[in-house]
C-alpha positions as CSV (number, residue, x, y, z in Angstrom):
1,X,-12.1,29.2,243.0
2,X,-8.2,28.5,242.6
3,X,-5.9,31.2,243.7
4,X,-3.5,31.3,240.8
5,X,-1.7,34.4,241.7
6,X,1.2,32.3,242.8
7,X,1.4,30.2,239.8
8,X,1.2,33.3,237.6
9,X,4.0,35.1,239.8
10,X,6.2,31.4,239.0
11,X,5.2,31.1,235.5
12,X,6.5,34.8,235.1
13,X,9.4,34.9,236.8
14,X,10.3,31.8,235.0
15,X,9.6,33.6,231.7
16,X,10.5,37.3,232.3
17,X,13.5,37.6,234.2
18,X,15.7,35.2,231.6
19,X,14.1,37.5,228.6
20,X,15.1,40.2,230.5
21,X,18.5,39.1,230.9
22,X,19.2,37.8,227.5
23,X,17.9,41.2,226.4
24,X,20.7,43.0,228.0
25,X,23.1,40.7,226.7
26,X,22.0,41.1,223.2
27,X,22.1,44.9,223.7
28,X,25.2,44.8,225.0
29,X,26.3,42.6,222.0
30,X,25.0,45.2,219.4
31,X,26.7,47.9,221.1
32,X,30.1,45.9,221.1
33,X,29.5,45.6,217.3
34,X,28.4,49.5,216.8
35,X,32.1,50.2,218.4
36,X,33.9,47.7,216.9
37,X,32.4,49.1,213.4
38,X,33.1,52.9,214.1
39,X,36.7,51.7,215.3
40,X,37.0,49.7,211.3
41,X,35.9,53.3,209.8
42,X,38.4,55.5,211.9
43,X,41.1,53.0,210.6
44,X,40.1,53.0,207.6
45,X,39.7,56.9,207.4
46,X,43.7,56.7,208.9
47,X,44.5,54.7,206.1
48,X,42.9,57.0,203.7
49,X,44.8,59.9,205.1
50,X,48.2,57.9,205.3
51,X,47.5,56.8,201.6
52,X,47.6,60.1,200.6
53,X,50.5,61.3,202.1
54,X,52.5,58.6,200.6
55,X,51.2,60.0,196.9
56,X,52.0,63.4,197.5
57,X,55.4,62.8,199.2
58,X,55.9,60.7,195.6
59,X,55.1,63.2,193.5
60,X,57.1,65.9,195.5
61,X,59.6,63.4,194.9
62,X,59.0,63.3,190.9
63,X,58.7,66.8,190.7
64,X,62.2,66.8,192.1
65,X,63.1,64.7,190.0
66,X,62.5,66.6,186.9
67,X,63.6,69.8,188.7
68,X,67.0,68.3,188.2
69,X,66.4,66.9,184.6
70,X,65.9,70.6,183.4
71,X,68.6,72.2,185.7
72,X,70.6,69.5,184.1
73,X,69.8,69.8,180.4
74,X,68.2,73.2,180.4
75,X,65.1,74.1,179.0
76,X,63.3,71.5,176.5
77,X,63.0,72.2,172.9
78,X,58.9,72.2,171.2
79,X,59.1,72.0,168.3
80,X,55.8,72.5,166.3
81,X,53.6,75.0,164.6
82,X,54.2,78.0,165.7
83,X,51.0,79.2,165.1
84,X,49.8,76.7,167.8
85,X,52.3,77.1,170.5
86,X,53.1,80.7,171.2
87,X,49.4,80.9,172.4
88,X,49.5,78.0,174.7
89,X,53.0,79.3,175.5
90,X,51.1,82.9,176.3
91,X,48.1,81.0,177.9
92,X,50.6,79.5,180.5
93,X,52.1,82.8,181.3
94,X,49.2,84.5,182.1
95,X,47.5,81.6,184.6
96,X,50.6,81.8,186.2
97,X,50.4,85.7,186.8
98,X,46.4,85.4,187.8
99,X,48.3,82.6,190.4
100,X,45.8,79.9,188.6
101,X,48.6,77.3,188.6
102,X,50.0,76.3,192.3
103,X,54.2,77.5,192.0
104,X,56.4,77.7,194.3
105,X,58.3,80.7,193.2
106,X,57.8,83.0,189.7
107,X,57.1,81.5,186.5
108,X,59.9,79.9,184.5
109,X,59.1,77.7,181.6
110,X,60.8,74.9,181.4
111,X,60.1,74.7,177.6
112,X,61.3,77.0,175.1
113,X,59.0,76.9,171.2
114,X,61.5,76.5,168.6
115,X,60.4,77.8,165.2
């Protein structure tokens, strides 16, 4: 009988340790991809955030804007059925005492219904 034992022991060296190797290397691969992708969603999450900073400091900026409009020309004039407006003009007033609307101080309309 032929002692194969050291031909098997060759044969798997040959075959195991490079599958072995290569293994790691494709692990380590996959893991350099998993960190690259969470890095791409934490940007992009930054970028969200940043995005939306940029809107609300332009619309603080618009709402200053028409602060100014109506210190500048007073209050604006509706003019429309009455019937209509002094309950929209009501509804207003009371989601603004039941603090439903964000203000920054009281209530002042900005309008005023003309008849």
């Amino acid at each position: 009988m032929v002692d194969i034992t050291g031909t098997i022991a060759v044969l798997s060296s040959l075959l195991g340790i490079p599958l072995i190797v290569f293994g790691f290397i494709y692990m380590n691969g996959r893991g350099k991809r998993e960190i690259e992708l969470s890095r791409l969603r934490n940007e992009a999450a930054r970028l969200e955030l940043e995005k939306e900073r940029v809107h609300l400091l332009l619309l603080q900026a618009e709402n200053a804007k028409y602060d100014r409009l109506i210190e500048e020309r007073g209050p604006f004039e509706i003019h429309g059925d009455t019937d209509l407006l002094r309950p929209l003009d009501a509804l207003l007033g009371a989601f603004a005492r039941q603090r439903r609307m964000k203000l920054a101080g009281d209530y002042k309309p900005c309008y005023r219904v003309v008849t």
